[in-house]
C-alpha positions in Angstrom: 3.4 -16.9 -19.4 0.8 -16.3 -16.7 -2.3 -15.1 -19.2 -4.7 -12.1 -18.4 -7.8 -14.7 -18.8 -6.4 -16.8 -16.0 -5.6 -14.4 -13.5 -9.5 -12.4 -14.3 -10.9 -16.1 -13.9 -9.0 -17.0 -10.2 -9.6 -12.9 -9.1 -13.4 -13.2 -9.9 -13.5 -16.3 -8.0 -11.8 -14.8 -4.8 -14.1 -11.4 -5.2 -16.7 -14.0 -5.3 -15.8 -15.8 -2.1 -14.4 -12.7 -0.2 -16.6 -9.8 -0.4 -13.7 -7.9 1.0 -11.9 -7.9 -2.4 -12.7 -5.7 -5.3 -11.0 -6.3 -8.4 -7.9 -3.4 -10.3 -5.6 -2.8 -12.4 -2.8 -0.4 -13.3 -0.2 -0.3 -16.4 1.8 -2.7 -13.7 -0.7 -5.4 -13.3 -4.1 -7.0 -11.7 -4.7 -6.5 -8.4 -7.2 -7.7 -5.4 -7.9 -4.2 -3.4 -9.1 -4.8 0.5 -12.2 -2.3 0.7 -12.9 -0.3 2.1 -9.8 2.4 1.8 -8.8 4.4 4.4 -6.1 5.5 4.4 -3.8 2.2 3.9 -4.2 0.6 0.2 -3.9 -3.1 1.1 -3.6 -5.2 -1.8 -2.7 -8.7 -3.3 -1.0 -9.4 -7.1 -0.1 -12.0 -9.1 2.8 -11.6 -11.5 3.9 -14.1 -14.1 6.9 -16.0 -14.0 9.5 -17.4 -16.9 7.7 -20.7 -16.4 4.0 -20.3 -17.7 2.5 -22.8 -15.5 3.9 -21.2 -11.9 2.6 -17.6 -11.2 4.0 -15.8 -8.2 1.6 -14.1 -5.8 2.0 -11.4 -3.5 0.7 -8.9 -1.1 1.2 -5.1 -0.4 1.0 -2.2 1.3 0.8 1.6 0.0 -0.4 4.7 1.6 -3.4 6.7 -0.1 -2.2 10.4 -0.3 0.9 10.1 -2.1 0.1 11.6 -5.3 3.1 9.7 -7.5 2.2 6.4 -5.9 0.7 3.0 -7.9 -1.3 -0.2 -6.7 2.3 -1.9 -6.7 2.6 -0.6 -3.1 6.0 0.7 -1.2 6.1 -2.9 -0.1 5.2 -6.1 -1.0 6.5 -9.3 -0.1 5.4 -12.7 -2.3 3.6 -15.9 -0.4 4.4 -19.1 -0.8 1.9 -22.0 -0.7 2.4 -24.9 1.7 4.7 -27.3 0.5 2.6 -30.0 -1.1 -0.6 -27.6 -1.7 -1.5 -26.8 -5.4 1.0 -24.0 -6.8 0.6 -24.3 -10.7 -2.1 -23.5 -12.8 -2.5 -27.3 -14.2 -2.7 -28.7 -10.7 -6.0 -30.1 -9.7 -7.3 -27.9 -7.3 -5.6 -24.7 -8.0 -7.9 -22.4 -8.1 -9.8 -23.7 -4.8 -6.1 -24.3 -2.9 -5.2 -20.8 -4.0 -8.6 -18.7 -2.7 -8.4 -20.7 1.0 -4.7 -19.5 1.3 -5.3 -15.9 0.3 -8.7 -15.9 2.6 -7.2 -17.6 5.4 -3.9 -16.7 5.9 -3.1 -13.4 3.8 -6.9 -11.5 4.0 -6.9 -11.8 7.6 -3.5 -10.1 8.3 -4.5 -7.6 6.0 -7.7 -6.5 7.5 -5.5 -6.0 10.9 -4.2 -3.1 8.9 -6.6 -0.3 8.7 -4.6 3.0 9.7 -1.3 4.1 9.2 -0.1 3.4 12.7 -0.9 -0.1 11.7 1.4 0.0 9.5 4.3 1.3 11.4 3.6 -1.1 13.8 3.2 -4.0 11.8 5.5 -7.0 13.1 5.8 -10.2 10.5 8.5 -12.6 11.2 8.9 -13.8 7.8 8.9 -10.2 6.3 10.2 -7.9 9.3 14.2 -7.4 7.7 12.5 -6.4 4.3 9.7 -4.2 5.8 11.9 -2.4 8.0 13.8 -1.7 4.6 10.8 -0.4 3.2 9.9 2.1 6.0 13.5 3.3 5.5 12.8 5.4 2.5 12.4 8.9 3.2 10.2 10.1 1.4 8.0 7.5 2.4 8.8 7.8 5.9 8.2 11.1 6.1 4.6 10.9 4.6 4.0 8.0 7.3 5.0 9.4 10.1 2.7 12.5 9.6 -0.3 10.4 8.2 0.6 8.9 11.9 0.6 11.9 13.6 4.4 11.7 14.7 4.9 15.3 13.6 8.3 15.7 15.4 9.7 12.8 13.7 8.0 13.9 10.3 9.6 17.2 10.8 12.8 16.3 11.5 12.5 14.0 8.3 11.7 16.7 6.1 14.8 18.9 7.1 17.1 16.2 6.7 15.8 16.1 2.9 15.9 19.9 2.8 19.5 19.3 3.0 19.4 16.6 0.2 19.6 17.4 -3.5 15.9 17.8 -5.1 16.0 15.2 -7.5 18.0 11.8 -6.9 18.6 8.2 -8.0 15.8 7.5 -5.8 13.6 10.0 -5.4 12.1 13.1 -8.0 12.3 16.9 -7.8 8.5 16.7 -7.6 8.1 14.6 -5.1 11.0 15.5 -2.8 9.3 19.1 -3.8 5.8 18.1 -2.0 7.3 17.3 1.0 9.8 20.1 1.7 8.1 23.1 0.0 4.3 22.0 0.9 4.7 20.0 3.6 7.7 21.1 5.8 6.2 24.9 6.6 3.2 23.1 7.9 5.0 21.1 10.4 7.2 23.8 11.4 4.2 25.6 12.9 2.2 22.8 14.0 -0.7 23.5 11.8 -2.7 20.2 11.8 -5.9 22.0 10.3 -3.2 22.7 7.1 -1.9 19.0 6.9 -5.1 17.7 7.1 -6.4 19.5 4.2 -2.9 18.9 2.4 -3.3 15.3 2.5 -6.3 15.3 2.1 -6.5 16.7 -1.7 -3.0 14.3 -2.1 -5.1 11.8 -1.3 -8.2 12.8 -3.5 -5.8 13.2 -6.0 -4.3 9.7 -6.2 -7.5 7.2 -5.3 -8.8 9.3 -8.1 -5.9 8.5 -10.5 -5.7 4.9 -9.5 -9.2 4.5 -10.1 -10.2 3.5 -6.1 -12.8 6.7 -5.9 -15.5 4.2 -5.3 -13.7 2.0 -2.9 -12.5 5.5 -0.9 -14.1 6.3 2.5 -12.9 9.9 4.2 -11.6 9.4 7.3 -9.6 11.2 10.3 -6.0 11.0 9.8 -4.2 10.5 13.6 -3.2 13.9 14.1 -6.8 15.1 13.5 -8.2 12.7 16.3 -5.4 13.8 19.0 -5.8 17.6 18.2 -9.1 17.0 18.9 -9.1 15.0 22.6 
């Protein structure tokens, strides 16, 4: 199995090479974290396989005001190297094979995706059927369309789960509880000063909980920065 030392040795190369990375870790794993944060958590993570000699890499993307969520991200979608490249940790040239691909071909895309409308306008051919998946989840669609600043869509998200049961196969009391209790009467009314404050704590509250304080910078959510033109 894929070993702690070896992924700490290949991360601290890549934070090395890529000042862009910063090193984390949750109860689910290691992680590479694209700083700064804004509002999108933009990460990449290698998982161990059955075969202790091929790990399994991966990028993701999670939002940074939902209280309940985790550096595994609402998506994430594994990379594969180019056939013939080094993939195995006993293959000359691993580690060097491995940073080039994250730097050039994984750090770049991520970079393009700052905001939250990047997200929801993020277009991948390799990863567009699963993505769309992803952005089908309510509750998470709901939190992205106002972090967005499509209210009316938000809005109308939030009274289709009002209809829902609270707590579901897919979904907690608490968290479906945040959105239609907290959230809803806001968008009812329009009140963008009240959002912004809203997810604003969310947010404080989860970078803090995920340990990202220091990799955090405020910044105006969408619906701010059209309220205000």
């Amino acid at each position: 199995m894929t070993t702690k030392r070896q992924i700490a040795r290949l991360f601290k190369h890549l934070c090395r090479r890529y000042p862009e990375f910063a090193a984390c870790e949750d109860p689910y794993g290691h992680y590479l974290v694209v700083k700064p944060i804004h509002h999108v958590i933009r990460s990449v993570t290698l998982l161990g396989t059955s075969d202790a000699d091929t790990p399994r890499l991966y990028y993701g993307l999670s939002y940074s005001w939902n209280p309940q969520s985790s550096l595994r991200a609402f998506w994430f979608e594994e990379f594969f190297f180019e056939r013939g490249a080094p993939s195995r940790w006993s293959d000359p040239g691993f580690t060097e094979a491995t940073c080039d691909y994250i730097g050039k071909r994984i750090l770049p895309v991520l970079k393009k995706l700052n905001d939250v409308v990047d997200i929801l306008t993020f277009k991948h051919s390799l990863t567009a059927f699963r993505f769309k998946q992803a952005l089908s989840y309510p509750l998470d669609r709901v939190h992205l369309d106002t972090g967005a600043g499509r209210l009316k869509d938000a809005l109308a998200g939030c009274r289709w789960l009002s209809e829902q049961p609270r707590q579901t196969a897919i979904w907690s009391e608490s968290a479906c509880a945040r959105i239609v209790d907290d959230m809803m009467p806001l968008l009812e009314v329009v009140d963008r000063p009240g959002l912004a404050v809203l997810l604003r704590n969310w947010e404080e509250e989860a970078v803090s909980r995920l340990g990202l304080t220091s990799l955090h910078e405020t910044t105006p959510f969408a619906f701010e920065l059209s309220s205000a033109s």
